[in-house]
NULO-300437 format. One line per field, with one value per atom (N, C-alpha, C): residue in three letters; chain; atom name; x negated, y negated, z negated. Coordinates in steps of 0.1 Angstrom, whole numbers, plus 5000, padded with zeros to 4 digits. Last residue first. Layout:
type: (ALA_...)
mol: (A_...)
atom: (CA_...)
xx: (X_...)
yy: (Y_...)
zz: (Z_...)
END
This chain:
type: (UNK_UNK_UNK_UNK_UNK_UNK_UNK_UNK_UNK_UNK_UNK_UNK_UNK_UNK_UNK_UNK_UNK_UNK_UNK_UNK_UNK_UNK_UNK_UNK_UNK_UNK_UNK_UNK_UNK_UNK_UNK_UNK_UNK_UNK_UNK_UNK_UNK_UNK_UNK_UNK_UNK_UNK_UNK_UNK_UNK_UNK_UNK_UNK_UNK_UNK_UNK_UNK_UNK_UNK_UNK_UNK_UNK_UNK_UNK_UNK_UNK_UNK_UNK_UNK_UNK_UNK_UNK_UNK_UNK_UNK_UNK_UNK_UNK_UNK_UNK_UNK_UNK_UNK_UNK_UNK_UNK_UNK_UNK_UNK_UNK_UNK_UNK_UNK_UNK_UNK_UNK_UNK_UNK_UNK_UNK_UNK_UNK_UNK_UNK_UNK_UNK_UNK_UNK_UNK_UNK_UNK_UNK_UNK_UNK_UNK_UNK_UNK_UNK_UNK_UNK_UNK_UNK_UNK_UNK_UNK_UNK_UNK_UNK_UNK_UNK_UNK_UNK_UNK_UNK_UNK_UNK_UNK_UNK_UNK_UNK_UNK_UNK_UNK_UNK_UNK_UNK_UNK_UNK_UNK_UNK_UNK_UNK_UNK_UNK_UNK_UNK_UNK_UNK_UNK_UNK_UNK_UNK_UNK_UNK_UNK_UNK_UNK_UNK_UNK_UNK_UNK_UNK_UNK_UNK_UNK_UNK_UNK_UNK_UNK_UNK_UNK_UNK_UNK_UNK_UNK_UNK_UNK_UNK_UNK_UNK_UNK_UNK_UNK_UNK_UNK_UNK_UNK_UNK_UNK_UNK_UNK_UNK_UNK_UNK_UNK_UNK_UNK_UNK_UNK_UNK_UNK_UNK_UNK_UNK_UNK_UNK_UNK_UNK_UNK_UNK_UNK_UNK_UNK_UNK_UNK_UNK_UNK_UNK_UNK_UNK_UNK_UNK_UNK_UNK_UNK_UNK_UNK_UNK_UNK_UNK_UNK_UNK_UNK_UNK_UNK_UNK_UNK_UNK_UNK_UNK_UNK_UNK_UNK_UNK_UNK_UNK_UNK_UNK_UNK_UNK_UNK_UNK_UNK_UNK_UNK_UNK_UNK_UNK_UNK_UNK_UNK_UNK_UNK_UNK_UNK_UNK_UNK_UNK_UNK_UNK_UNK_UNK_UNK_UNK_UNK_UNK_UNK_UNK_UNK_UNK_UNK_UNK_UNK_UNK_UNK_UNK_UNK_UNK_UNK_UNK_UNK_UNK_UNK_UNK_UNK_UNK_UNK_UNK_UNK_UNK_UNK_UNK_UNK_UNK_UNK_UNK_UNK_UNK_UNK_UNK_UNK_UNK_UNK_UNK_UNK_UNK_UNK_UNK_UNK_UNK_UNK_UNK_UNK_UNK_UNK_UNK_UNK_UNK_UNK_UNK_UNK_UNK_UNK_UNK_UNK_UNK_UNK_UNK_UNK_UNK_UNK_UNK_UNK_UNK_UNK_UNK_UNK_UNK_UNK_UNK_UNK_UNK_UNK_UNK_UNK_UNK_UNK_UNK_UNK_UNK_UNK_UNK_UNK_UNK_UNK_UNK_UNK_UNK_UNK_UNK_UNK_UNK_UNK_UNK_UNK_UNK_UNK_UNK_UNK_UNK_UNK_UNK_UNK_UNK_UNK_UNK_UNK_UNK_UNK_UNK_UNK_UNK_UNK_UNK_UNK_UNK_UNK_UNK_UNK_UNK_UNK_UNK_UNK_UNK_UNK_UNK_UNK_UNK_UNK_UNK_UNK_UNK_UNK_UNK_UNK_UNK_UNK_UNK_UNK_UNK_UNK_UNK_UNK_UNK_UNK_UNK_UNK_UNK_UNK_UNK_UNK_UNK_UNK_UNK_UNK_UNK_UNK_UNK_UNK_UNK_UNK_UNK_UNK_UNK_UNK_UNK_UNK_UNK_UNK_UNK_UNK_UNK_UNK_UNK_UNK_UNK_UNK_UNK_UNK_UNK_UNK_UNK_UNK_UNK_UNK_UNK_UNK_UNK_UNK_UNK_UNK_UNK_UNK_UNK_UNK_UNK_UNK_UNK_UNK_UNK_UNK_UNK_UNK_UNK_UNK_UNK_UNK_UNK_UNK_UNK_UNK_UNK_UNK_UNK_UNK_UNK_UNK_UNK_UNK_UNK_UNK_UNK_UNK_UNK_UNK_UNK_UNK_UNK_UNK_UNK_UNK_UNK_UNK_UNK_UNK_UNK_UNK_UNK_UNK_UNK_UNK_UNK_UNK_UNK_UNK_UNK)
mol: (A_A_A_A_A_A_A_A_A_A_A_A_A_A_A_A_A_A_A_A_A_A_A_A_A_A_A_A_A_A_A_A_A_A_A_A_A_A_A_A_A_A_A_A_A_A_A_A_A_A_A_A_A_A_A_A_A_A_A_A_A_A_A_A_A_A_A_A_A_A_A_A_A_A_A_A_A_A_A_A_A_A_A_A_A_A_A_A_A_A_A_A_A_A_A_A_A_A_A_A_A_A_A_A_A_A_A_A_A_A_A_A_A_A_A_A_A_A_A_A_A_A_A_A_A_A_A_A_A_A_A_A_A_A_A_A_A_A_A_A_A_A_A_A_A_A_A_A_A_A_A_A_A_A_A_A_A_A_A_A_A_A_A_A_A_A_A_A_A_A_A_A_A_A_A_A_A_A_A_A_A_A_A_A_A_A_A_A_A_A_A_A_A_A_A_A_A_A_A_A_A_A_A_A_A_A_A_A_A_A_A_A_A_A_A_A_A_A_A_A_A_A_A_A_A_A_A_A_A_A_A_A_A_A_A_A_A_A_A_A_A_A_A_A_A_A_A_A_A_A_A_A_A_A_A_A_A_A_A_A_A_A_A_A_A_A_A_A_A_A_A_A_A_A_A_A_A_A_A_A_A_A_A_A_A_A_A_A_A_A_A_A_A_A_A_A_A_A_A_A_A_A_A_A_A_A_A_A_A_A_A_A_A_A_A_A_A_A_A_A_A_A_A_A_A_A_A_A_A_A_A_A_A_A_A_A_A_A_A_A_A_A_A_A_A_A_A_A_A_A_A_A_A_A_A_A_A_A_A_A_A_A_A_A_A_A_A_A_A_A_A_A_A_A_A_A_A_A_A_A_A_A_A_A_A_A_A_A_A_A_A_A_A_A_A_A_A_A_A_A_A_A_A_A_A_A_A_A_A_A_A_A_A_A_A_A_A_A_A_A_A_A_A_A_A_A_A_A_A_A_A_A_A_A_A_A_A_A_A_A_A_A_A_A_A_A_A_A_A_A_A_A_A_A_A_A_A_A_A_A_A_A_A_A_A_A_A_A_A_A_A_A_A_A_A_A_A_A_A_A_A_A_A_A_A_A_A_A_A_A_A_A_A_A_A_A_A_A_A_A_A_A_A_A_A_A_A_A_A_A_A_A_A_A_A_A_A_A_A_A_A_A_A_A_A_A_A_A_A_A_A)
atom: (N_CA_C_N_CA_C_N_CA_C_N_CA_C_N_CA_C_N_CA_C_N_CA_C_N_CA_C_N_CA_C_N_CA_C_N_CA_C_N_CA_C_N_CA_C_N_CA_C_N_CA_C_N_CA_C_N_CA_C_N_CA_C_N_CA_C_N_CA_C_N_CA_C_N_CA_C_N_CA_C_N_CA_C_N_CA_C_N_CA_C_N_CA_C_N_CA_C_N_CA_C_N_CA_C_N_CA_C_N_CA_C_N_CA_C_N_CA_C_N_CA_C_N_CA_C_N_CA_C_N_CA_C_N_CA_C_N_CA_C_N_CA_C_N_CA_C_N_CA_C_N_CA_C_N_CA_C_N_CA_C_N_CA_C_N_CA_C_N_CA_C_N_CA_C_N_CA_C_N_CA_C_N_CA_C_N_CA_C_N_CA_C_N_CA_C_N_CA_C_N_CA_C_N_CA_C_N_CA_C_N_CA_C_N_CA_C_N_CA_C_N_CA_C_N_CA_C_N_CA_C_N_CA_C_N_CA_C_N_CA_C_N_CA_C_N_CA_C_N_CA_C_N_CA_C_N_CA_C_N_CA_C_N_CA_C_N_CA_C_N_CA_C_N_CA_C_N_CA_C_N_CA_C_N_CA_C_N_CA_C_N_CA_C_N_CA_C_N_CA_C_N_CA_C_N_CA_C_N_CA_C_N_CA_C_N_CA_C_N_CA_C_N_CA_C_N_CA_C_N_CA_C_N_CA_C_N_CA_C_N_CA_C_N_CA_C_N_CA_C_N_CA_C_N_CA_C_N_CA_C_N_CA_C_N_CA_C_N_CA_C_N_CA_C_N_CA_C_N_CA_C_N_CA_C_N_CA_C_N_CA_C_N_CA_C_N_CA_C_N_CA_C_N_CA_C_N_CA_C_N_CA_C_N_CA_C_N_CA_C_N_CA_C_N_CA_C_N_CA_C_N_CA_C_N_CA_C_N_CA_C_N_CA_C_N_CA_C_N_CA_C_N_CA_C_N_CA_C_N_CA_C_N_CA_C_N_CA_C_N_CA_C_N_CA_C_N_CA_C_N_CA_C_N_CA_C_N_CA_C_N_CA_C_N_CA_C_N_CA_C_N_CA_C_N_CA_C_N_CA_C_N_CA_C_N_CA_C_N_CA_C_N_CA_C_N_CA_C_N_CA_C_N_CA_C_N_CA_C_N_CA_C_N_CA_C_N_CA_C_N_CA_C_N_CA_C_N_CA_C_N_CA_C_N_CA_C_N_CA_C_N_CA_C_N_CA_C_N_CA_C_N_CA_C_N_CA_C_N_CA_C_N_CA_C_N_CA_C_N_CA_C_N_CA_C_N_CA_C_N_CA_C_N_CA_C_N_CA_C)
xx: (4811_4806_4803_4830_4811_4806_4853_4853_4834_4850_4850_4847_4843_4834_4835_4873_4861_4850_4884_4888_4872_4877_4872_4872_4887_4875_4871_4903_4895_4885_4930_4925_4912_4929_4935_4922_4929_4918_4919_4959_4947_4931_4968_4971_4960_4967_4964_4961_4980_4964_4958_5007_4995_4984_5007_5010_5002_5006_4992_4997_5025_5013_5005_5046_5046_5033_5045_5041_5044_5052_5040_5033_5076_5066_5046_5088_5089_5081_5080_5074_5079_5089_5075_5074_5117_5112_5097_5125_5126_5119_5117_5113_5112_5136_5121_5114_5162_5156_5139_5159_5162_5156_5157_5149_5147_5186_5172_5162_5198_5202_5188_5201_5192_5192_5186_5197_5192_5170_5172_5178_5170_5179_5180_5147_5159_5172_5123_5127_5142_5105_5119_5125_5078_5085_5096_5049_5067_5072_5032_5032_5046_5037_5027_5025_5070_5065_5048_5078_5070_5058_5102_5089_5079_5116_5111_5099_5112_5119_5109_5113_5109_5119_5123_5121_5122_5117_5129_5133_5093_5104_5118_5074_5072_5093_5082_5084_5084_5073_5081_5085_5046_5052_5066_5035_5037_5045_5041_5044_5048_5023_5036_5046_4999_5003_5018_5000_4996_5005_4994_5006_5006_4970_4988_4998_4957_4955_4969_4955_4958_4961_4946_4960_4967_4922_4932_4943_4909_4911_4920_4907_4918_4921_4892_4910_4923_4868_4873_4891_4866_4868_4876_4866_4877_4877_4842_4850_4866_4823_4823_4838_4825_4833_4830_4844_4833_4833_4867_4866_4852_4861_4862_4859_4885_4883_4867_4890_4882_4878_4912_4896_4886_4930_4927_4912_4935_4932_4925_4941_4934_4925_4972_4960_4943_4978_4984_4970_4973_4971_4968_4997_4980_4971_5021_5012_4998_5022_5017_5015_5026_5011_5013_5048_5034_5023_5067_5063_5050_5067_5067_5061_5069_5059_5052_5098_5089_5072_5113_5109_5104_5108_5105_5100_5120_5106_5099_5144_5140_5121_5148_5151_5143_5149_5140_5135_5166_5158_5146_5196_5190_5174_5209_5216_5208_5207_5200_5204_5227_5226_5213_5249_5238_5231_5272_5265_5254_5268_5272_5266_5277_5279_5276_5271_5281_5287_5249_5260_5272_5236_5240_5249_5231_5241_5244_5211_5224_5234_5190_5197_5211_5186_5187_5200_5176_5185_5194_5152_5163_5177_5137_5147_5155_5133_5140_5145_5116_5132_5141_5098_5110_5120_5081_5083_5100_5076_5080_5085_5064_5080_5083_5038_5051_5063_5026_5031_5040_5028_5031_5042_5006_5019_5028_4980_4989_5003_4976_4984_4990_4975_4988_4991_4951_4968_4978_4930_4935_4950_4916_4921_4928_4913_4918_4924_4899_4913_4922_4879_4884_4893_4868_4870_4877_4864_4878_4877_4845_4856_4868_4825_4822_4841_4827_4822_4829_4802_4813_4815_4789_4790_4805_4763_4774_4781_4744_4746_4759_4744_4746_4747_4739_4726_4734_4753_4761_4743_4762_4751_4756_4787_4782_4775_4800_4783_4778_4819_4812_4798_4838_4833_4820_4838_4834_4828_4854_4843_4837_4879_4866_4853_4890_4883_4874_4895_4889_4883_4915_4901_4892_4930_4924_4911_4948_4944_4935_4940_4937_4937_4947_4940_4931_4971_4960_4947_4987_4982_4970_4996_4989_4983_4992_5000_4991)
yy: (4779_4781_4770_4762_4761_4766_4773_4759_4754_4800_4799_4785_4798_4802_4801_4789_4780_4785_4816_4805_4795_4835_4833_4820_4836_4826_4821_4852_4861_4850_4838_4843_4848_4825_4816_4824_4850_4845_4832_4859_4865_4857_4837_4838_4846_4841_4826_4831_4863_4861_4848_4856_4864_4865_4835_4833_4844_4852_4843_4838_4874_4875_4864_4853_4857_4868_4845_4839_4845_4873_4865_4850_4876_4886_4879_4853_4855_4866_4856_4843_4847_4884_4883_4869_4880_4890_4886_4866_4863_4865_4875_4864_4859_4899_4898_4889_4884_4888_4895_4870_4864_4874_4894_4888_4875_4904_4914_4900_4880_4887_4895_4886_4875_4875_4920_4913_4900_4948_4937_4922_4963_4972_4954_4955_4957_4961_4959_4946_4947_4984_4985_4972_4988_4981_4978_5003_5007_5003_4987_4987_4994_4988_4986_4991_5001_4992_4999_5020_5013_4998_5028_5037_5030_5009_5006_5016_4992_5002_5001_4964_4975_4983_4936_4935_4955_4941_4937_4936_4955_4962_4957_4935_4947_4957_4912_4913_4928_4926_4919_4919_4932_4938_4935_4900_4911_4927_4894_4890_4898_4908_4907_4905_4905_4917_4915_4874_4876_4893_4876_4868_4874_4893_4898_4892_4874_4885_4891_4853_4850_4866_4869_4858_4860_4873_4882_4879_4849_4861_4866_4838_4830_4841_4852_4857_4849_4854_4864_4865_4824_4827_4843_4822_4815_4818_4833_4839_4834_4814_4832_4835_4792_4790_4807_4798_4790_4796_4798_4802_4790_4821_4807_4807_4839_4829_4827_4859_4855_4839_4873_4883_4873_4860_4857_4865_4870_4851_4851_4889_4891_4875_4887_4894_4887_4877_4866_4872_4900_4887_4879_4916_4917_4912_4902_4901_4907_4906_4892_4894_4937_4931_4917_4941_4944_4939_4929_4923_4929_4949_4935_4929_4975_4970_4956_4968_4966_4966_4964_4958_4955_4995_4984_4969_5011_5012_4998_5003_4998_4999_5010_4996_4991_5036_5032_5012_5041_5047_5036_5017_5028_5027_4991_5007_5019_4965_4976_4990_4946_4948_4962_4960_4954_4958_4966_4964_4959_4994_4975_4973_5019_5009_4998_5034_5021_5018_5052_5051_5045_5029_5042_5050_5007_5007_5018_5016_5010_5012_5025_5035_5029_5003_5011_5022_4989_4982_4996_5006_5007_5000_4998_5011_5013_4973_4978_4992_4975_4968_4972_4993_4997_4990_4974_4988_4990_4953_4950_4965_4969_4966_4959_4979_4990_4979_4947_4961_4970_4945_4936_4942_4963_4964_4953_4960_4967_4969_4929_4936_4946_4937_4929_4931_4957_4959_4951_4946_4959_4959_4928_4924_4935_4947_4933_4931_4968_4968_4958_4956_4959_4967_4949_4937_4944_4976_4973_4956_4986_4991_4984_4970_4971_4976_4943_4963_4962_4918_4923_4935_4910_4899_4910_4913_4917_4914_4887_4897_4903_4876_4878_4888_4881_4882_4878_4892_4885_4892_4884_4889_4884_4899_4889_4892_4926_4920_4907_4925_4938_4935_4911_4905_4914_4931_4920_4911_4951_4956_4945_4940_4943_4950_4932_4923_4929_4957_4948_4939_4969_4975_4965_4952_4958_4963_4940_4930_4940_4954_4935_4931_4980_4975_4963_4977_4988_4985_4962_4955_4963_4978_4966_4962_5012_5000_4987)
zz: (4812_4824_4841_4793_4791_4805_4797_4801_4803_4790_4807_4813_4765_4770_4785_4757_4756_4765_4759_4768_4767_4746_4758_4767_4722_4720_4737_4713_4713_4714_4719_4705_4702_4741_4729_4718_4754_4755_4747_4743_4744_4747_4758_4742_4738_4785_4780_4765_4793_4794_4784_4782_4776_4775_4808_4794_4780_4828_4824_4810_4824_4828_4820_4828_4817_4814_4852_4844_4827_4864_4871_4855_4861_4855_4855_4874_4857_4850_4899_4892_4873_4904_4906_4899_4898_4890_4892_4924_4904_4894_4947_4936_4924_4944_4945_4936_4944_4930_4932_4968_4954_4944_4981_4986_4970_4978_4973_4969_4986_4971_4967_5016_5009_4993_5021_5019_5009_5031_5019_5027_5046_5039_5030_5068_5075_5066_5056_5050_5060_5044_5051_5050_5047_5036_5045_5056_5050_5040_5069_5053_5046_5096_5089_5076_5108_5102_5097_5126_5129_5123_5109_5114_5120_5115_5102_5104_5145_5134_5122_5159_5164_5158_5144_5159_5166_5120_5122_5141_5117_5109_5116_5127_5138_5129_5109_5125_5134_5086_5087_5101_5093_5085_5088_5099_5107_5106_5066_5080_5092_5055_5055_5062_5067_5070_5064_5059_5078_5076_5029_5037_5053_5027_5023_5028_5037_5045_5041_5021_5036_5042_4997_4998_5009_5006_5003_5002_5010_5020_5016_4986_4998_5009_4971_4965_4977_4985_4980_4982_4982_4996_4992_4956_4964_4977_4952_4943_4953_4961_4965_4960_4949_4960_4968_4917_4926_4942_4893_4904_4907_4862_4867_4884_4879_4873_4864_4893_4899_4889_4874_4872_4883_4884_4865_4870_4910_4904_4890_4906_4914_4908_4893_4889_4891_4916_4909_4896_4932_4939_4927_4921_4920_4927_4924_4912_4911_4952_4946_4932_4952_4956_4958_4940_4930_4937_4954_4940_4933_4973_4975_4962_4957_4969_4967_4948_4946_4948_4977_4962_4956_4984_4992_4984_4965_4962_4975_4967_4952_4955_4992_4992_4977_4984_5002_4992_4967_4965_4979_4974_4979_4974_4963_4967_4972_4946_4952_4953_4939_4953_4958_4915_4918_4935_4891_4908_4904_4870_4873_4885_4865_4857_4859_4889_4886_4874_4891_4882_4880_4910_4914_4907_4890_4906_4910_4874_4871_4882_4892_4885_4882_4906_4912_4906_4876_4888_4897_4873_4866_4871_4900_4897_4887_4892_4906_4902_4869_4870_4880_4874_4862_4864_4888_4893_4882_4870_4878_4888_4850_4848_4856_4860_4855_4852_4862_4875_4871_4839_4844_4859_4827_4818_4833_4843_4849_4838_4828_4847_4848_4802_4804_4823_4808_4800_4803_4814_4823_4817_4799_4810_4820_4776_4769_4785_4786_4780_4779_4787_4801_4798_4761_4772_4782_4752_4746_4754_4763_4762_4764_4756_4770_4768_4733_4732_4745_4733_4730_4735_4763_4755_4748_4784_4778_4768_4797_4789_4787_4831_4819_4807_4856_4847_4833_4885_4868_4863_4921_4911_4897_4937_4932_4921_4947_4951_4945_4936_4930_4934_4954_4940_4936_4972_4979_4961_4958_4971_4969_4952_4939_4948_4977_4968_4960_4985_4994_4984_4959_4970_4978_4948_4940_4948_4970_4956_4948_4997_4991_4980_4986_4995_4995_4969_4967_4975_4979_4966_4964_5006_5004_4993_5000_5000_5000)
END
């Protein structure tokens, strides 16, 4: 999937060459817990909403415009690879200009295969799509709560990240870099 690609594979390829002479600063472990948990917690309930959605609707205990298994994992797709974009941002921070070419590529690159994604699905078949993300099942309702869900998981992401590095001190040390 895309987020697998651009926000996790392509990039940590290309960051992975920037040279770090610094020390390690703190137990190797428990830093790459501190930044591994609130994303991927972020990804599992952006994944859980659509399908719990999914599930609700399917039961009918309450509409909801997601009716099909195709359409929930479409959804979320969509939502997991801007938040690991949105990810992608917090691990390029402090940004300099290796780091901004990095997260602009990948930006621009998610935006262009969406796109095209987009066009080849609506124009051709969905077999034909790029990224099988069936954008022919979602409805301007889907497309809303896409959004919803990615700026309110999205900021509630950096809000954590914020408190967490509130607490642990980091913050100061990114403003010193």
């Amino acid at each position: 999937y895309l987020w697998e690609i651009l926000g996790i594979g392509m990039s940590a390829f290309f960051l992975s060459f920037q040279p770090n002479r610094d020390p390690l600063k703190g137990k190797f472990l428990s830093n790459i817990l501190k930044k591994a948990i609130p994303g991927g917690t972020m990804i599992i309930l952006a994944v859980a909403i659509y399908f719990i959605l999914y599930i609700v609707n399917s039961n009918g205990s309450f509409y909801t415009t997601i009716d099909s298994l195709e359409l929930a994992t479409s959804m979320s797709v969509l939502s997991m690879s801007a938040l690991s974009l949105v990810i992608l941002y917090k691990v390029c921070e402090p940004l300099n200009k290796y780091r901004g070419i990095v997260f602009g590529s990948a930006t621009l690159a998610s935006i262009l295969l969406v796109g095209l994604s987009y066009y080849v699905t609506i124009t051709k078949s969905y077999e034909a799509s790029i990224l099988k993300i069936n954008f022919s099942l979602m409805t301007g309702e889907n497309v809303f709560v896409v959004i919803l869900v990615t700026f309110l998981l999205a900021g509630i992401y950096l809000t954590v990240n914020q408190i967490v590095e509130i607490i642990t001190g980091e913050d100061e040390e990114n403003e010193n870099q």
